[in-house]
C-alpha positions in Angstrom: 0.0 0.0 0.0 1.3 3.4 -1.4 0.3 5.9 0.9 2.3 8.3 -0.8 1.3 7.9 -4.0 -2.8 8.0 -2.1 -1.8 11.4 -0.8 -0.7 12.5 -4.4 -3.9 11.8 -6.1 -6.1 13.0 -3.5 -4.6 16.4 -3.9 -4.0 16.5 -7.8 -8.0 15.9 -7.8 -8.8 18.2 -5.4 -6.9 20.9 -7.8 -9.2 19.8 -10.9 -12.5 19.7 -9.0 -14.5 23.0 -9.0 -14.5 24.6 -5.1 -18.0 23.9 -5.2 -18.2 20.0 -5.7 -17.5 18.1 -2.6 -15.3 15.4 -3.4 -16.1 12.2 -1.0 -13.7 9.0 -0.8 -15.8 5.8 -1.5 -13.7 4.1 1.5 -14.9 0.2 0.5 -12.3 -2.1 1.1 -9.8 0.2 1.9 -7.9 0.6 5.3 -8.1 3.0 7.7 -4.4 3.5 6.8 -5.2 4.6 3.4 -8.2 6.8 4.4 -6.5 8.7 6.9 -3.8 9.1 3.7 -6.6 10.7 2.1 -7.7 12.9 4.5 -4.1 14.1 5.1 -4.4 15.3 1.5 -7.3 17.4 2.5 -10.4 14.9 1.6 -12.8 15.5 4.4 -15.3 13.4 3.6 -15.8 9.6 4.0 -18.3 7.3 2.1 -18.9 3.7 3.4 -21.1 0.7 1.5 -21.3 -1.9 4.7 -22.1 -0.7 8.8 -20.1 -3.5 9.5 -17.0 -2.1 7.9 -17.5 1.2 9.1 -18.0 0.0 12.6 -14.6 -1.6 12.3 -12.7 1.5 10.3 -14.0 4.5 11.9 -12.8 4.5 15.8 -8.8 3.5 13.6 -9.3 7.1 12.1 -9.6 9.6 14.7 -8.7 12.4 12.2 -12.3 14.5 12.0 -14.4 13.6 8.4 -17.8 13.3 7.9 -18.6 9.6 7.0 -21.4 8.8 4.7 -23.3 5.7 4.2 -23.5 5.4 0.4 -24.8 1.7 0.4 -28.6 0.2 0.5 -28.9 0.4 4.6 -31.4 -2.2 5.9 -33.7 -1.7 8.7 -32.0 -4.0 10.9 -29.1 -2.0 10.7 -30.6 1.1 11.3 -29.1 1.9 14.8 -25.9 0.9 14.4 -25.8 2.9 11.5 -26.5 6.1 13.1 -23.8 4.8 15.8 -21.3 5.6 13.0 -22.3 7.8 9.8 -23.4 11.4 9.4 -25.1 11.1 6.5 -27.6 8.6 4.6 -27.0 8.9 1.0 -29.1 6.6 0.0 -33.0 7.0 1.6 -35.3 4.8 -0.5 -38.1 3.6 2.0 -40.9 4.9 4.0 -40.3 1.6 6.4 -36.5 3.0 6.7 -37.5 6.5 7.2 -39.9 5.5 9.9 -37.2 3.2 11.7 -34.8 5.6 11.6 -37.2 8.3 13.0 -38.0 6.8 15.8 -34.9 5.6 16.6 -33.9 9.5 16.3 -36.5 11.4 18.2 -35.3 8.5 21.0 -32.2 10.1 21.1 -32.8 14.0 19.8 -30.9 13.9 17.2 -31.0 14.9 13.5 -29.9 13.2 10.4 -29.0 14.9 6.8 -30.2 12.5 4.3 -30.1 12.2 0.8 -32.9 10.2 -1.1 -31.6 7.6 -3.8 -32.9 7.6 -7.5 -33.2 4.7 -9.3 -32.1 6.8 -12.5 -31.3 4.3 -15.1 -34.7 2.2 -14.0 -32.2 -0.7 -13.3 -34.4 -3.7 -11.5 -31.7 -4.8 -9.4 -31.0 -1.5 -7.5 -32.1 0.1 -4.8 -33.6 3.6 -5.3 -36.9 5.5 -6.0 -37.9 5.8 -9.4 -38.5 9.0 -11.1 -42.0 9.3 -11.3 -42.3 8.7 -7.7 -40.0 10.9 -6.4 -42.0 14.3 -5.5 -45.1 12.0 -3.3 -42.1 9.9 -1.5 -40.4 13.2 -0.7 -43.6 14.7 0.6 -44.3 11.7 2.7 -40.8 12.5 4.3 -41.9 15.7 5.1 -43.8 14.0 8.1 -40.7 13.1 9.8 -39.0 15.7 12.0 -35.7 14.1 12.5 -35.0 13.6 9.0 -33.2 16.7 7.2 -33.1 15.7 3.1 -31.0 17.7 2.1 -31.2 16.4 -1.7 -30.4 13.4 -4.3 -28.1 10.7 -5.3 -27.9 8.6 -7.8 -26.0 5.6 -9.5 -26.4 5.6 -13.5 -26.1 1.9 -15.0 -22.7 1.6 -15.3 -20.8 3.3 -18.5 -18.7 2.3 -21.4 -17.5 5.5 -22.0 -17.8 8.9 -19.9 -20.9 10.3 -21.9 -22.7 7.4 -21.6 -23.7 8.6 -18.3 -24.6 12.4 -19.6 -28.4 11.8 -20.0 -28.5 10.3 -16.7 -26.7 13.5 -14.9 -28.9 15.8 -16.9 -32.2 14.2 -16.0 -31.0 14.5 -12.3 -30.5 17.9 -12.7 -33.9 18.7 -13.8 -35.7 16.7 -10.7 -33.2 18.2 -8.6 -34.2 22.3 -9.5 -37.8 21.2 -9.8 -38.2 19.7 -6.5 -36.6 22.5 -5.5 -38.9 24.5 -7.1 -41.6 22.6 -5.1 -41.0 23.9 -2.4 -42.1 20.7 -0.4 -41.8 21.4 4.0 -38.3 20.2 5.2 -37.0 19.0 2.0 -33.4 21.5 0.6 -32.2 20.6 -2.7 -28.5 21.3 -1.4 -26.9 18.5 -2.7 -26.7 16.8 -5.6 -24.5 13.3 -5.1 -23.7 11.5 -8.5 -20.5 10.9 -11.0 -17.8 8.4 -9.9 -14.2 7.7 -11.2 -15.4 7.2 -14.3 -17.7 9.6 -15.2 -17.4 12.1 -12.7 -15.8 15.0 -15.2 -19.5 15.0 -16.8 -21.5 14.5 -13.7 -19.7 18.2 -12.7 -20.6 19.5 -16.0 -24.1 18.6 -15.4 -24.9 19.9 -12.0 -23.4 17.5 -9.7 -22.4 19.1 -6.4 -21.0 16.1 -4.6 -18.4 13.3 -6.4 -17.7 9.8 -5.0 -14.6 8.8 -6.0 -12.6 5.3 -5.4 -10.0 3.9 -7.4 -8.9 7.1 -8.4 -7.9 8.3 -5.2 -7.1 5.1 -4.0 -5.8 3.2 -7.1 -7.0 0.1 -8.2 -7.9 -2.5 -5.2 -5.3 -5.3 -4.4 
């Protein structure tokens, strides 16, 4: 493991990416060694897939980060979740908004959450799908604890670059016209979407927040 050469990407990508797109380190599978490389570079945000692994990783880096859960979170894990992340990037249920609710008021606390789109209309992921995006946000409104603070998404995954461009664009438009909306609680702040591979065009299209692996982190062992 080259933390050096970690270091060294983290910050030449931080130079390229506009000041105001949050660059977040997809952390899965990688040690707490190399994420604390990354944060030495200046990445201050953390993005998890598993509880489990974050459970295991986060008390190893002490250095401060906001840590995001950017994988499908099942009720059952919901508590030991909010032992550990920040952030939900990826809100697709009523069940899981009312589980994590409750468990929230219990303790008076508030969560930023972001609510996952099923973009690309993929069967085997998670998210909501397009159409039913503005009544599930609404019904989010009922919950207190929950602060949506925007969208995420995961396009199918691309051949080239601008295969993902109509994907980024039609998250752009649901993201200004939910915000046009106006809907109680709900801030279209942030706009999660674009990886390593495509996450030149995701910028161009309105993205405000980039999750980026193996090109902080290089290729996985």
């Amino acid at each position: 493991m080259d933390l050096d050469a970690i270091k060294r990407r983290c910050e030449e990508i931080l130079k390229k990416v506009p000041g105001h797109v949050t660059v977040l380190a997809a952390a899965k599978e990688r040690s707490p060694e190399e994420i604390r490389a990354a944060i030495a570079a200046g990445i201050t945000h953390i993005g998890e897939n598993y509880v489990q692994e974050a459970l295991a990783k986060r008390p190893r880096v002490p250095e401060p980060a906001t840590w995001h859960m950017i994988g499908h979170l099942q009720r059952n894990k919901a508590k030991k979740a909010l032992d550990v992340f920040d952030w939900l990037q990826t809100l697709d249920s009523l069940k899981l908004a009312e589980r994590l609710e409750r468990l929230l008021s219990q303790g008076g606390r508030r969560l930023p959450v972001l609510v996952e789109v099923n973009i690309g209309r993929e069967p085997q992921k998670a998210g909501v799908l397009p159409e039913d995006l503005g009544d599930f946000l609404r019904e989010l409104s009922r919950f207190p604890h929950l602060e949506v603070r925007g969208l995420m998404a995961i396009p199918p995954e691309p051949e080239e670059p601008e295969d993902s461009r109509p994907y980024f664009r039609e998250m752009r438009r649901l993201f200004e016209a939910i915000g046009r909306e106006g809907i109680p609680g709900v801030r279209m702040e942030v706009l999660s979407m674009g990886m390593s591979a495509d996450w030149e065009v995701a910028v161009e299209e309105g993205a405000t927040m980039i999750r980026l692996g193996t090109l902080l982190f290089g290729p996985r062992s």
